[in-house]
DRENDO-1510 file (C-alpha; in Angstrom, 1 decimal, always signed):
<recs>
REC; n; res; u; v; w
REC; 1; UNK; +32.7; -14.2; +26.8 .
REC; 2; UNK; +29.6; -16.1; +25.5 .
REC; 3; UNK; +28.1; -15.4; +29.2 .
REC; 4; UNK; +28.4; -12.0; +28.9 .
REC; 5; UNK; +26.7; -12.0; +25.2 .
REC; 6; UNK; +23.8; -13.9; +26.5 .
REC; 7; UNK; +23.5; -11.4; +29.0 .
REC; 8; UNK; +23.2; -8.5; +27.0 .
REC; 9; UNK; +21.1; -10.0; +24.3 .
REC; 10; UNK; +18.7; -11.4; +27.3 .
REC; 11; UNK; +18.5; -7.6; +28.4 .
REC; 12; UNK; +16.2; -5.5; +26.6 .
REC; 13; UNK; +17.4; -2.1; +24.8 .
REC; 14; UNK; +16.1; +0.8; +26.4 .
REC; 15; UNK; +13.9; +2.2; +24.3 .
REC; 16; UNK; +14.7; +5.8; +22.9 .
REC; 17; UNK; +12.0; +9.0; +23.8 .
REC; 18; UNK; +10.2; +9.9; +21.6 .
REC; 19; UNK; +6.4; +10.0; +20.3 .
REC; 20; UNK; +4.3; +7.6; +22.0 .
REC; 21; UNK; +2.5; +5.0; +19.9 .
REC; 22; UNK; -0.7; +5.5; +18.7 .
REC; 23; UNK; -3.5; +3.6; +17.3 .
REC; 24; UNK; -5.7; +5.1; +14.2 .
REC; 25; UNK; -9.5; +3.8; +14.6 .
REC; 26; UNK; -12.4; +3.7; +11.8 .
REC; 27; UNK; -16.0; +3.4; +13.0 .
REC; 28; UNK; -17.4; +0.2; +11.0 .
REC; 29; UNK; -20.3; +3.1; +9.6 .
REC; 30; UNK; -16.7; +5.2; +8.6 .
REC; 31; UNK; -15.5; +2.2; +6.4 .
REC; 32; UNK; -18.8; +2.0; +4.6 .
REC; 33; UNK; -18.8; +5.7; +4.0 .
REC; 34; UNK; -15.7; +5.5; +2.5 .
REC; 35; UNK; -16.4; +2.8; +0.7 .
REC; 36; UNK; -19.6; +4.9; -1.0 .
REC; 37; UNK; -17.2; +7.4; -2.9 .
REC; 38; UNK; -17.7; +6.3; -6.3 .
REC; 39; UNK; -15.1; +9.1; -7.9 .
REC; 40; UNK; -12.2; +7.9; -6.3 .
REC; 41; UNK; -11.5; +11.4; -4.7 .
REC; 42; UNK; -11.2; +10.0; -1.4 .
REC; 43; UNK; -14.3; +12.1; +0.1 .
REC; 44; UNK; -17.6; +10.5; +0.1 .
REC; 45; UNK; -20.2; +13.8; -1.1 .
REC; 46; UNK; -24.0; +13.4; +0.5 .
REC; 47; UNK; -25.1; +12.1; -2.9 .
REC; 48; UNK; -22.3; +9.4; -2.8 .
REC; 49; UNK; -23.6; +8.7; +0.3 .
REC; 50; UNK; -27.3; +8.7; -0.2 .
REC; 51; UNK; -26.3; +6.3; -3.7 .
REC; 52; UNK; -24.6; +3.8; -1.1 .
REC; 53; UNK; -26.8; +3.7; +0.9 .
REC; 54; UNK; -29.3; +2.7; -1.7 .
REC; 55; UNK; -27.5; +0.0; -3.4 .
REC; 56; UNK; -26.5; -1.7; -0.1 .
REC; 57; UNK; -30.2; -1.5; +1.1 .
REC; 58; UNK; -31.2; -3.1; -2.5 .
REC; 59; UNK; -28.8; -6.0; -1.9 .
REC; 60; UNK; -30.1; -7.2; +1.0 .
REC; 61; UNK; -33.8; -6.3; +0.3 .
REC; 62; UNK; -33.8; -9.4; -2.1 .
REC; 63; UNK; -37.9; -10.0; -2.0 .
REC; 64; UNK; -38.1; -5.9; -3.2 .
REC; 65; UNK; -40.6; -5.4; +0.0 .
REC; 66; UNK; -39.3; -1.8; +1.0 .
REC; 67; UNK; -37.9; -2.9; +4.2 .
REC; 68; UNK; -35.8; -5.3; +5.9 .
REC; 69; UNK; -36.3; -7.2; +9.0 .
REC; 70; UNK; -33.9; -6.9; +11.7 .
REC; 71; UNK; -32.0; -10.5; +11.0 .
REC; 72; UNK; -31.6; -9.0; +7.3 .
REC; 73; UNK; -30.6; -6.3; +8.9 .
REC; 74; UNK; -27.9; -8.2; +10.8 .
REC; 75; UNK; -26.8; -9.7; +7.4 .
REC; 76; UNK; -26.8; -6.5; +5.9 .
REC; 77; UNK; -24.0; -5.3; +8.6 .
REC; 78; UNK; -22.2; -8.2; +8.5 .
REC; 79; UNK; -21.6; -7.3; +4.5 .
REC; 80; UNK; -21.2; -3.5; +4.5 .
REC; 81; UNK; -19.9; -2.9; +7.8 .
REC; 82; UNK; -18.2; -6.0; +8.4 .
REC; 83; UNK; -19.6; -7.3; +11.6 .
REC; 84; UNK; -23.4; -8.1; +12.5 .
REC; 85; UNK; -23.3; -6.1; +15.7 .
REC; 86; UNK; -21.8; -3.1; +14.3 .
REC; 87; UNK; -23.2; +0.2; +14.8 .
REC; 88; UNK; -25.7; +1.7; +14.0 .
REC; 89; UNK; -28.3; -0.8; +15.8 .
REC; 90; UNK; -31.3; -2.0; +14.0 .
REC; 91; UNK; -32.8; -0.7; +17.3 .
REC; 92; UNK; -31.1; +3.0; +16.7 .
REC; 93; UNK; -32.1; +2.8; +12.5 .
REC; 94; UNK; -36.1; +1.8; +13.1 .
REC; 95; UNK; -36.7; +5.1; +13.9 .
REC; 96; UNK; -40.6; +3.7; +14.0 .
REC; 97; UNK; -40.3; +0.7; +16.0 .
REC; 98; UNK; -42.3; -1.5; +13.6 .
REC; 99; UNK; -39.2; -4.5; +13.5 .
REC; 100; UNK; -38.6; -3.5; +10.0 .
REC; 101; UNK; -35.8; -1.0; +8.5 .
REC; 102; UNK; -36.6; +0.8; +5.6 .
REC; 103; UNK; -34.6; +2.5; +3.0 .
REC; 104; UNK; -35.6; +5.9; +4.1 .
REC; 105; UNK; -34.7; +5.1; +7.6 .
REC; 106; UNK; -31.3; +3.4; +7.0 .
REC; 107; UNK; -30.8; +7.0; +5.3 .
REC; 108; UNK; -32.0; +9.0; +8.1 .
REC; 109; UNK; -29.2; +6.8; +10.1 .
REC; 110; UNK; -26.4; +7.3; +7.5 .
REC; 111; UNK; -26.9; +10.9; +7.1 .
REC; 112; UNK; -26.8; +11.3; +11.3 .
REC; 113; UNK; -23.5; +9.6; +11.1 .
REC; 114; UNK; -22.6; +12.1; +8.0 .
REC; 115; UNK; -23.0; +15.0; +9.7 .
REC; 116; UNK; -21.0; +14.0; +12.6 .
REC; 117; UNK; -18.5; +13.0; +11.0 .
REC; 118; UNK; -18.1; +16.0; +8.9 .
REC; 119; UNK; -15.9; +18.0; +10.7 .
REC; 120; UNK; -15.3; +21.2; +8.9 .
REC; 121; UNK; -18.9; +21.3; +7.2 .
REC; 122; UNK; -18.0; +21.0; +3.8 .
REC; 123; UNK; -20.7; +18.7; +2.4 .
REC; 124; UNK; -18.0; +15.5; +2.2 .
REC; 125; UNK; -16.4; +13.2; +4.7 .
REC; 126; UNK; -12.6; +12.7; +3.8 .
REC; 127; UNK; -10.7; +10.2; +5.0 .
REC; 128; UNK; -8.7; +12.0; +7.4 .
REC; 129; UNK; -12.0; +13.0; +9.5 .
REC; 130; UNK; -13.2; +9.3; +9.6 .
REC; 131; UNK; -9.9; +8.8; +11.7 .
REC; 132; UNK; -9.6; +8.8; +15.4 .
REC; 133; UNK; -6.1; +8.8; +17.2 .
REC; 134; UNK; -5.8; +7.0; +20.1 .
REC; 135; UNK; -2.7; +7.8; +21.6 .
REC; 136; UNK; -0.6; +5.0; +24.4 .
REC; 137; UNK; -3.5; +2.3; +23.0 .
REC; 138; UNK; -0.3; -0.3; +22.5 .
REC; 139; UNK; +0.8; +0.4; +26.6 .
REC; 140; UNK; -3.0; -0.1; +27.4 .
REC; 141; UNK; -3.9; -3.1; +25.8 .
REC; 142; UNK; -2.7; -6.8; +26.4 .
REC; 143; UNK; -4.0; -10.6; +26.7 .
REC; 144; UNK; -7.1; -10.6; +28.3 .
REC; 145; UNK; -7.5; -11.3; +31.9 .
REC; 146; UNK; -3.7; -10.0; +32.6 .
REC; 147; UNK; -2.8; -6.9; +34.5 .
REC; 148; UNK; +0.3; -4.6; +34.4 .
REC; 149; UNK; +2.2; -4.5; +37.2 .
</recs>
């Protein structure tokens, strides 16, 4: 008797059809553009956005010089995107190529992102078009360095 209940807890339940899993995905850029809606509506409006943008650029531009260099840049990713290599590049947002990222450019960058992500062309990014669904990601994904078989 307790060999057969080890041998049914030892084999896994089938699981049952249904919907495959799926993973939900924000773009670093999405996270900060959510976190620019200052109404609480859950939509982020170009003037949220443009208002963001400005008060992130002002917190890393501590010596007020109008731009920042592409290590303040780094820092300035880290804090409002959440990762120092997140896109955009400093490379993609010095739209001059002088090493230095100014306010107006950051913008330019921002408002690229904007009206991508603006599906239905409505003047605000909601939440629901910042997501992407990524459907089997949990069957795809696994340590590092091991295949399926």
């Amino acid at each position: 008797m307790l060999l057969a209940l080890l041998l049914q807890a030892a084999i896994p339940a089938a699981t049952p059809p249904g919907q495959p899993p799926a993973t939900f995905v924000v773009e670093p850029v999405g996270m900060a553009i959510a976190g620019f809606d200052s109404d609480g509506d859950g939509r982020t409006s170009r003037a949220e956005l443009d208002a963001g943008v400005r008060r992130s650029f002002a917190a890393s531009d501590t010596g007020n010089s109008a731009a920042i260099g592409y290590i303040a840049f780094a820092d300035w990713a880290e804090r409002w995107l959440g990762d120092r290599n997140a896109l955009p590049s400093p490379f993609e947002v010095d739209s001059d190529g002088d090493n230095r990222i100014t306010l107006a450019e950051l913008q330019a960058a921002f408002a690229r992102v904007f009206a991508r992500l603006d599906v239905d062309r409505d003047g605000f990014v909601s939440h629901k078009e910042l997501l992407t669904i990524r459907a089997n990601a949990g069957r795809t994904m696994g340590p590092p360095g091991k295949k399926k078989r």
